[in-house]
MIVEXKOL-48974 format. One record per residue (C-alpha): chain; residue number from 1; residue in one letter; x, y, z. Coordinates in Angstrom, 2 decimals, decimal comma. Each point is the difference from the previous one (the first is absolute). Example, Ala and Ser with C-alpha at 12.3 -4.5 7.8 and 13.67 -1.06 7.14 Angstrom:
   chain     n   res        c1        c2        c3
       A     1     a     12,30     -4,50      7,80
       A     2     s      1,37      3,44     -0,66
//
This chain:
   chain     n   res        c1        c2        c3
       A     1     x    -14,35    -18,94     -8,25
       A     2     x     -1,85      1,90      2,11
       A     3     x      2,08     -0,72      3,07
       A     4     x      3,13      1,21     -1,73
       A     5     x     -1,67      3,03     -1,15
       A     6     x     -0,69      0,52      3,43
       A     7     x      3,30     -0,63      0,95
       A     8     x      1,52      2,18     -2,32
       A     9     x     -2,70      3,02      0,65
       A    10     x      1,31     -0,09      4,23
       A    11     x      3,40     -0,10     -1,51
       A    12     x      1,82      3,25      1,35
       A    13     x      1,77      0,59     -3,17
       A    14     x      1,68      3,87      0,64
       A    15     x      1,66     -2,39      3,35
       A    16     x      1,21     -2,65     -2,89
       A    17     x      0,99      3,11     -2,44
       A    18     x      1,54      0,95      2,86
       A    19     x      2,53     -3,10      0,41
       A    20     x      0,10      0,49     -3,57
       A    21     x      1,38      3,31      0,12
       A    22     x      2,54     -0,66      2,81
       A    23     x      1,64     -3,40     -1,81
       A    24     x      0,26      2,20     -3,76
       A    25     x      1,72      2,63      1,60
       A    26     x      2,42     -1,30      2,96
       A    27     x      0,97     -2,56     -3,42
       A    28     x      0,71      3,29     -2,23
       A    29     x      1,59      1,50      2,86
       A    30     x      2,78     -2,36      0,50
       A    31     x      0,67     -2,56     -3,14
       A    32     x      2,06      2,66     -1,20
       A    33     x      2,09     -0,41      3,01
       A    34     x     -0,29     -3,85      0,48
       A    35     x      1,39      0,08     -3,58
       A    36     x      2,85      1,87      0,90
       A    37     x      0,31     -1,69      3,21
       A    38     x      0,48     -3,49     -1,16
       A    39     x      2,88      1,55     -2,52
       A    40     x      1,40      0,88      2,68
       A    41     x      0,53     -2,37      2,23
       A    42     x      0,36     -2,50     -2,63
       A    43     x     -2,45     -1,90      0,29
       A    44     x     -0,70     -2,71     -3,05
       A    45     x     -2,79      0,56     -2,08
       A    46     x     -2,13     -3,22      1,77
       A    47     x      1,20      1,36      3,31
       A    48     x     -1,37      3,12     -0,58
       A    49     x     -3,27     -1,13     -1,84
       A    50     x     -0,15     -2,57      3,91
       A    51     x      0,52      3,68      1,63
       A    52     x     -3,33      1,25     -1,05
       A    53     x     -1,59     -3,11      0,09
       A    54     x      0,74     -0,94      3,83
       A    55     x     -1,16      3,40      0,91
       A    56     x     -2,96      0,65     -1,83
       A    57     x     -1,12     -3,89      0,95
       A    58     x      0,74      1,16      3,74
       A    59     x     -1,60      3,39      0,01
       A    60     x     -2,83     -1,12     -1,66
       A    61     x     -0,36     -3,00      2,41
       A    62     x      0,31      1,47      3,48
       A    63     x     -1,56      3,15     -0,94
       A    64     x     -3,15     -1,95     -1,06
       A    65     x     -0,57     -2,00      3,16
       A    66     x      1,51      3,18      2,01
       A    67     x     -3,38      1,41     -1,61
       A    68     x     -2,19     -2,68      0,56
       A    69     x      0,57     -0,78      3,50
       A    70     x     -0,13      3,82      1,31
       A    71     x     -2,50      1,30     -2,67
       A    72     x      2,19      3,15     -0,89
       A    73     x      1,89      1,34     -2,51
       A    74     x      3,40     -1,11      0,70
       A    75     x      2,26      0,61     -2,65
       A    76     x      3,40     -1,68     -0,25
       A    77     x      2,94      1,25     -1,89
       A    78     x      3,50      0,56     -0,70
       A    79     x      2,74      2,80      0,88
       A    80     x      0,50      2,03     -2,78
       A    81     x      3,54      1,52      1,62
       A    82     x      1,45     -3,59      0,78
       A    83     x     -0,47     -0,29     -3,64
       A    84     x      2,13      2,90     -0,55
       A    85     x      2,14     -1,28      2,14
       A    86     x      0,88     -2,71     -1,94
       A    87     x      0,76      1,44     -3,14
       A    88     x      2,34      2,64      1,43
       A    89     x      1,82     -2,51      2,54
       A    90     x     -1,09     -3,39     -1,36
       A    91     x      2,79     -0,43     -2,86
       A    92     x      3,03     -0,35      2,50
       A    93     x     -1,82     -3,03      1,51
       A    94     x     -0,86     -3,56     -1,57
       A    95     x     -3,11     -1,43     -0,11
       A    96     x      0,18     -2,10      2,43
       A    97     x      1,13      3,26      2,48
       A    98     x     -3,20      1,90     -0,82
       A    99     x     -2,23     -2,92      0,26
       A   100     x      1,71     -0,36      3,74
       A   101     x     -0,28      3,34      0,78
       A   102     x     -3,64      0,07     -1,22
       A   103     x     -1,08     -3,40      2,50
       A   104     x      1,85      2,05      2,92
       A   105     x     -1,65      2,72     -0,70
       A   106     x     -3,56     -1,78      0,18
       A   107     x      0,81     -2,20      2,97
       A   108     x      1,06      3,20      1,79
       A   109     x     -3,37      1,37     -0,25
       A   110     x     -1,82     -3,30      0,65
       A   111     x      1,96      0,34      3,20
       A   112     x     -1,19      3,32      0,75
       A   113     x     -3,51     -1,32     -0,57
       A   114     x      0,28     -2,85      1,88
       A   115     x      1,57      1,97      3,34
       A   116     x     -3,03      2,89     -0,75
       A   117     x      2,69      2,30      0,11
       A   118     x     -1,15      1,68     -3,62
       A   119     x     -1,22      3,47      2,35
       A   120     x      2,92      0,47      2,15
       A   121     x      2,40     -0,58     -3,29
       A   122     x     -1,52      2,02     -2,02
       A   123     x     -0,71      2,93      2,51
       A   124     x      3,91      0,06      0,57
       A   125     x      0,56      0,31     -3,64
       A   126     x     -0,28      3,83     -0,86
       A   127     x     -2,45      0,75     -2,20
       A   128     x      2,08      2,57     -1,71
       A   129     x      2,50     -1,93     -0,45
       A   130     x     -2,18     -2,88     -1,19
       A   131     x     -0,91      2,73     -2,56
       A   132     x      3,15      0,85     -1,05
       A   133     x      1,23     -3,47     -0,63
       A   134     x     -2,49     -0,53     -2,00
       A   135     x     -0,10      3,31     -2,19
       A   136     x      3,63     -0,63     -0,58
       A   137     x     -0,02     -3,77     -1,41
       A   138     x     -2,98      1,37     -2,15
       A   139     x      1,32      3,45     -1,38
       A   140     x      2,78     -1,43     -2,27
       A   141     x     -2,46     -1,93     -1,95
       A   142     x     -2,26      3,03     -0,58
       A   143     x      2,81      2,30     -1,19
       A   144     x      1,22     -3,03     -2,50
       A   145     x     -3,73     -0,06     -1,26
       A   146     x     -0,48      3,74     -1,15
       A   147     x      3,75     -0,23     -1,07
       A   148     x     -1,25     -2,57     -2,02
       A   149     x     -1,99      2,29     -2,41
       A   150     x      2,71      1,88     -1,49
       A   151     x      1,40     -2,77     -1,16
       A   152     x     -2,53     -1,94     -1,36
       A   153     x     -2,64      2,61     -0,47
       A   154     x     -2,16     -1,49     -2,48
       A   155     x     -0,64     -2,79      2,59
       A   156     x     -0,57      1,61      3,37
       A   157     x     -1,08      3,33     -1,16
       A   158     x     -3,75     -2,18     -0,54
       A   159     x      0,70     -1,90      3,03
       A   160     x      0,08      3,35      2,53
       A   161     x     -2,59      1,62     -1,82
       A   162     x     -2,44     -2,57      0,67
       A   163     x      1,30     -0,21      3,87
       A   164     x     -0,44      3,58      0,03
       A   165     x     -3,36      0,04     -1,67
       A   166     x     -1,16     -2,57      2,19
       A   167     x      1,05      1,49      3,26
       A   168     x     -2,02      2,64     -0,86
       A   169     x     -3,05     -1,55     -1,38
       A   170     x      0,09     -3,55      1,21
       A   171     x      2,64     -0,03      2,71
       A   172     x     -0,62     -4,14      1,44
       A   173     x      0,27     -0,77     -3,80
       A   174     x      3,21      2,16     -0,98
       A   175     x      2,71     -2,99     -0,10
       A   176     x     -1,73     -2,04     -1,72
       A   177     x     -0,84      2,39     -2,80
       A   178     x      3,74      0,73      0,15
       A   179     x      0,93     -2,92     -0,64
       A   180     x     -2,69     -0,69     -2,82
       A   181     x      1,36      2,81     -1,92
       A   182     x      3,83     -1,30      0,71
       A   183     x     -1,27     -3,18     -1,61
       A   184     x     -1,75      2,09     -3,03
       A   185     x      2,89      2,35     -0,51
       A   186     x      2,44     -3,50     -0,22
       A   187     x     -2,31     -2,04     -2,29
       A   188     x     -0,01      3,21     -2,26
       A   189     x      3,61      0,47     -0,07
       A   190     x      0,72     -4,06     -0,81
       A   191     x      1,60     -0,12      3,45
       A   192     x     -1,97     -2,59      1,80
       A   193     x      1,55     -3,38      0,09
       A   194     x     -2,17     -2,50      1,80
       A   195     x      1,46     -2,98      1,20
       A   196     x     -0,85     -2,52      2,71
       A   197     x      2,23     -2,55      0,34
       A   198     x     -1,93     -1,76      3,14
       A   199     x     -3,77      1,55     -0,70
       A   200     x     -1,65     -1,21      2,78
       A   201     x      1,28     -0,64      3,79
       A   202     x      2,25     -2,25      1,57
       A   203     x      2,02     -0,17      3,43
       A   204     x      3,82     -0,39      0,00
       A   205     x      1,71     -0,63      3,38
       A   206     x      2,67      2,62      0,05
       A   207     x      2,74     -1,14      2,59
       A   208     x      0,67      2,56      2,94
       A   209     x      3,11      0,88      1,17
       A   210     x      0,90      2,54      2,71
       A   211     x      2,11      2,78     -0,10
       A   212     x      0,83      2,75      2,20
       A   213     x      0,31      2,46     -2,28
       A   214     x     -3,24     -0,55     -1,58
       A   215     x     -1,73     -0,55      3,30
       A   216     x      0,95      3,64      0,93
       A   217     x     -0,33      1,55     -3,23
       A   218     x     -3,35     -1,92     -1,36
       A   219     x     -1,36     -1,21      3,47
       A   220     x      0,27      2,44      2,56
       A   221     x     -2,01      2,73     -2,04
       A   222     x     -2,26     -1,99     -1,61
       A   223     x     -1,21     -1,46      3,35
       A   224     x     -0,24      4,12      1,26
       A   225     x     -1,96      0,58     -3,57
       A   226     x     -2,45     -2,68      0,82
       A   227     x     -0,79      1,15      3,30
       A   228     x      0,04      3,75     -0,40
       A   229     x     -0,89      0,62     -3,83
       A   230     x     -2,67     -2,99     -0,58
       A   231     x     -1,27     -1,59      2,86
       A   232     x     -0,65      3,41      2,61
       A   233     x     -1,73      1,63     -2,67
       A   234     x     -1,74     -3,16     -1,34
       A   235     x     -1,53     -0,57      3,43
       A   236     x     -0,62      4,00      0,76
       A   237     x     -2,21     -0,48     -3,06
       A   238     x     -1,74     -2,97      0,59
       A   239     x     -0,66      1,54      3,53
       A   240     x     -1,25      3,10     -1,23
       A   241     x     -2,13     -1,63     -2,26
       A   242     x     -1,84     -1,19      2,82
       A   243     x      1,57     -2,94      0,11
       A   244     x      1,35      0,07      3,77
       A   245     x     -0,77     -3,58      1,00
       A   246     x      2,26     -1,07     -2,13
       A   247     x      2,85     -0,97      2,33
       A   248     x      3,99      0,73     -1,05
       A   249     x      1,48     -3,07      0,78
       A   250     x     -1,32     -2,81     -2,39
       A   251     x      0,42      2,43     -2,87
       A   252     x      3,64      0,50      1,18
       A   253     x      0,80     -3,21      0,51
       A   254     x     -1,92     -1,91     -2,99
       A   255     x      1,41      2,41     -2,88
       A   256     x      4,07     -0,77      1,88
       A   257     x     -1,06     -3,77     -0,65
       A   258     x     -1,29      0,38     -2,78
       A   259     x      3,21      1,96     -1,40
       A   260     x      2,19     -2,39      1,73
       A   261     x     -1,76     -3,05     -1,86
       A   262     x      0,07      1,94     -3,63
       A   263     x      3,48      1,03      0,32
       A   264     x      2,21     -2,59     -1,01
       A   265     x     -2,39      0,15     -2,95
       A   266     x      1,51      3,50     -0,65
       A   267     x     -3,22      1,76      0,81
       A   268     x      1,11      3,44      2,04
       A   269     x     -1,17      1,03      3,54
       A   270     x     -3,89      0,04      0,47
       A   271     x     -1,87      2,15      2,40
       A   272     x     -3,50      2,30     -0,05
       A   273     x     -0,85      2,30     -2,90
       A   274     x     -0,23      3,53      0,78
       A   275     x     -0,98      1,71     -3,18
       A   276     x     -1,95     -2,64     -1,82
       A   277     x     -1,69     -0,45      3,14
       A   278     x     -1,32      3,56      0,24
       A   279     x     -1,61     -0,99     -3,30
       A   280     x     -1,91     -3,05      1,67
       A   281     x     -0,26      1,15      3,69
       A   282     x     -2,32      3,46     -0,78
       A   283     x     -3,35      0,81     -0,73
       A   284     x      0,76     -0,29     -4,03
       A   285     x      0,54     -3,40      0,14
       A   286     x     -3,70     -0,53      1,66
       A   287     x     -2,25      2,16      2,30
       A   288     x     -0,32     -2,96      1,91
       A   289     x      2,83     -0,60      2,27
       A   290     x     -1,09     -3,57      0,21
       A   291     x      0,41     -0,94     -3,39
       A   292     x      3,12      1,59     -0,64
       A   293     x      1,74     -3,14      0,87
       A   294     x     -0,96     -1,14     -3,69
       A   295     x      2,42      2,39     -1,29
       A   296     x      2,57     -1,63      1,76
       A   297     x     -1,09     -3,57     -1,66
       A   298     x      0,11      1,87     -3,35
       A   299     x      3,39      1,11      1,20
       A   300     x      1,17     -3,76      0,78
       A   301     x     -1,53     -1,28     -2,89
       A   302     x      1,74      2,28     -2,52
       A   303     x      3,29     -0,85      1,60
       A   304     x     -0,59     -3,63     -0,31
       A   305     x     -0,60      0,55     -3,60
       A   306     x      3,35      2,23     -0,68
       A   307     x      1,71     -3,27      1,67
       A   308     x     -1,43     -2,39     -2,74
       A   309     x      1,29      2,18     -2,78
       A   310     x      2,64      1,36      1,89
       A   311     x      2,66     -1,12     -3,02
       A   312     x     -1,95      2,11     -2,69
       A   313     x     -0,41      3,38      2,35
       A   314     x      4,09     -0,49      0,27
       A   315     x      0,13     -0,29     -3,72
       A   316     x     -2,42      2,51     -0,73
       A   317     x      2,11      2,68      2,25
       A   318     x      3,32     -1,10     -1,40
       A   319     x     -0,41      1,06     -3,26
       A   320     x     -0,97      3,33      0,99
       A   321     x      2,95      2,18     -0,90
       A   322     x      2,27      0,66      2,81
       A   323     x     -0,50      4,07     -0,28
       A   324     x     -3,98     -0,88      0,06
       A   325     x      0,62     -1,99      3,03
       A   326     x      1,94      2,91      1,86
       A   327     x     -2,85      2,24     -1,17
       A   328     x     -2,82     -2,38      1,88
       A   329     x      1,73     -0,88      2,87
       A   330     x      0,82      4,01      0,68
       A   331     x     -3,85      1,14     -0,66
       A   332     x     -0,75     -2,78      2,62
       A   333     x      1,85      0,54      2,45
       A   334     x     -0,88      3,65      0,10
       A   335     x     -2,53     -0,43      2,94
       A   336     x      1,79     -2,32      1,67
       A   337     x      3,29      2,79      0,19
       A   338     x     -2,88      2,99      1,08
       A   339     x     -1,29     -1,90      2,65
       A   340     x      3,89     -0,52      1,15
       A   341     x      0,66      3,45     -0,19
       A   342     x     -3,03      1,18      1,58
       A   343     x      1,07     -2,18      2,69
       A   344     x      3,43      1,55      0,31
       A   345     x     -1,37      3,46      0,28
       A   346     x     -2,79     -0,47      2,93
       A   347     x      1,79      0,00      3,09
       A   348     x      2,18      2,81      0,32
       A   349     x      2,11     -1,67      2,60
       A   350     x      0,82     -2,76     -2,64
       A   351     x      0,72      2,09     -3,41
       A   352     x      4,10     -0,12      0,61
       A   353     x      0,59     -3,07      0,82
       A   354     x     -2,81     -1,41     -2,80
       A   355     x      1,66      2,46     -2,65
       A   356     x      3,42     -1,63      0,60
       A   357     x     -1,84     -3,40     -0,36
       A   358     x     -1,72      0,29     -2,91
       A   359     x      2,88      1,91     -1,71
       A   360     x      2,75     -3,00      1,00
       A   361     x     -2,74     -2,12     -0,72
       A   362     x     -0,54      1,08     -4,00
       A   363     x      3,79      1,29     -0,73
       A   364     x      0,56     -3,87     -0,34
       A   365     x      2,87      0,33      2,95
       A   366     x      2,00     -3,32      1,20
       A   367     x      2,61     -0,40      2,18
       A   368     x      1,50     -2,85      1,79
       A   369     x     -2,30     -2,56     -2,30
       A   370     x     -2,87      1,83      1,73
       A   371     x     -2,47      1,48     -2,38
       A   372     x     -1,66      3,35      0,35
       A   373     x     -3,17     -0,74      1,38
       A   374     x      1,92     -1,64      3,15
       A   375     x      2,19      3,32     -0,06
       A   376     x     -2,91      2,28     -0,07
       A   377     x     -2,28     -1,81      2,67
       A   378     x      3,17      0,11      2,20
       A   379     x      1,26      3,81     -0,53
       A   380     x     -3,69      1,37      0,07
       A   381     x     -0,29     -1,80      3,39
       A   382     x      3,54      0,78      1,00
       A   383     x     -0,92      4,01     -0,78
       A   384     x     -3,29     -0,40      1,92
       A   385     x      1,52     -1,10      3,04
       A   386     x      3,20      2,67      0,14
       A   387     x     -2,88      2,44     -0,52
       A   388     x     -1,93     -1,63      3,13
       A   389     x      3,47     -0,18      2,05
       A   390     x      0,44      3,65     -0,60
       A   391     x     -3,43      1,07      0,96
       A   392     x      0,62     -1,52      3,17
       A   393     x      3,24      1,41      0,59
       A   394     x     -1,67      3,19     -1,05
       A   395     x     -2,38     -0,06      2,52
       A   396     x      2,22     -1,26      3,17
       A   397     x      2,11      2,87     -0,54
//
């Protein structure tokens, strides 16, 4: 007994509230849009419940031992955007497509580990542009969510008066208290129907299949989303953190196997947490930098136990009305779109050719089976560099 108690006193429980913290929220975040996802690319209902399951399991795995073995905070996670992604461009693909598009995707950027090319890539992707891309997935999703409230007021007017109470009083805690008072305002109106047909989780093989079209639409921007939106930032964090001796490549390389192994599971593309891991990375999570690696346990450990229940979380969010779910997933994504935009507007040089991204990117634009994200990446660079050739022609003559 009074070894435990010891135990439990030298427990550094803000770095475990910490972990906490970052697995409640990046959850809250983003069911709303797994929901919608796995709609959309029709996915069955085990196939999606195997979805959650084979990522949260892998997440919570590697980011464990990643932990362990370099005593830091590392914090694994998911791209929000690819998720976007999916439910705009998903639906004209089958299963089978996505899933293929998805294991290219990861074994791209287990390559780019691998070759310890993850600095020269992602220097030669504009950061601007990186910005814009991922603004523009994201700002469709908000606009649907406050649209949302004039037509089901009575549902989301509680929901974004909670966000916007909590961003102002409590602002780690404001999803989650969004989405407590979406789940209050449903029970009250009799508009909550749970059901979970597989409760807890399981692990379907999904067979891949590849496609061209999907490996341009789906592929090629989710790989530049990894790179540019998750794992840059993720690392400029743990860095900053003081976290330096933490080297690039393994965590490169280790979260494209470990996507590349969960994929045909239907899990999405893995890489490192950038917002949740400001929440375990800082001072708030422990004074001591030393210890703050225990967040990141907390972290691994709370995704491990989303995997085992992963069929009642997916029953819990679907019977969330769909207006509620538009409501959440727009009051999420809210910092995710600022940090796009303030990304857009920082180099002057870059504004143009980001604008014309970002606005291809959200108008939903496709051409040539080509979605909009693929259009917008392209024309922002293609405006970039006529700007660059005129410079140059304007300063020969």
């Amino acid at each position: 007994m009074t070894l435990s108690r010891s135990a439990l006193n030298q427990l550094p429980l803000s770095a475990v509230s910490a972990g906490v913290v970052a697995v409640l929220i990046s959850f809250s975040s983003n069911i709303p849009l797994f929901v919608q996802m796995f709609a959309a690319v029709h996915f069955s209902p085990s196939q999606s419940v195997s979805s959650l399951t084979a990522m949260y399991c892998t997440l919570g795995v590697l980011g464990g031992a990643l932990c362990w073995v370099y005593k830091a905070p590392i914090i694994l996670g998911w791209n929000t955007a690819a998720l976007a992604l999916l439910i705009v461009e998903g639906g004209r693909f089958t299963p089978g497509e996505v899933v293929g598009a998805l294991i290219v995707s990861a074994a791209v950027l287990l390559l780019i580990g691998l070759s310890g090319a993850f600095d020269t890539v992602a220097r030669h992707i504009p950061p601007a542009l990186a910005s814009a891309l991922l603004a523009g997935v994201l700002l469709p999703f908000v606009l649907r969510g406050f649209a949302a409230a004039s037509q089901a007021p009575a549902l989301t007017l509680p929901l974004l008066g909670a966000y916007l109470l909590g961003r102002a009083l409590f602002p780690r805690w404001a999803v989650p208290a969004a989405l407590l008072a979406g789940l209050g305002a449903a029970l009250m109106g009799g508009q909550l129907h749970l059901s979970a047909p597989h409760p807890l989780g399981h692990l379907d093989f999904i067979r891949p299949a590849l496609s061209p079209g999907a490996l341009l639409t789906l592929a090629l921007p989710n790989v530049v989303l990894a790179l540019a939106s998750q794992n840059l930032p993720g690392l400029a964090i743990l860095h900053s953190s003081g976290y330096g001796r933490v080297p690039a490549k393994p965590l490169v390389t280790l979260t494209g196997l470990a996507g590349l192994l969960a994929a045909p599971f239907g899990s999405i593309t893995l890489n490192l947490g950038a917002i949740t891991a400001a929440i375990c990375t800082g001072p708030d999570a422990h004074p001591n930098p030393q210890k703050r690696y225990v967040a990141g346990l907390s972290c691994a450990a709370g995704y491990l136990a989303l995997s085992l229940g992963a069929g009642a979380l997916l029953g819990l969010a679907g019977a969330f009305p769909a207006a509620l779910m538009q409501a959440l997933a727009g009051v999420a994504l809210l910092g995710a779109v600022l940090g796009g935009l303030e990304g857009v507007l920082r180099d002057p040089h870059w504004r143009e050719p980001a604008l014309v991204t970002l606005v291809i990117t959200a108008s939903g634009f496709t051409l040539l089976g080509l979605s909009g994200a693929v259009w917008g990446l392209g024309l922002g660079w293609g405006v970039a560099w006529l700007r660059a050739a005129a410079a140059r022609r304007n300063d020969r003559a």
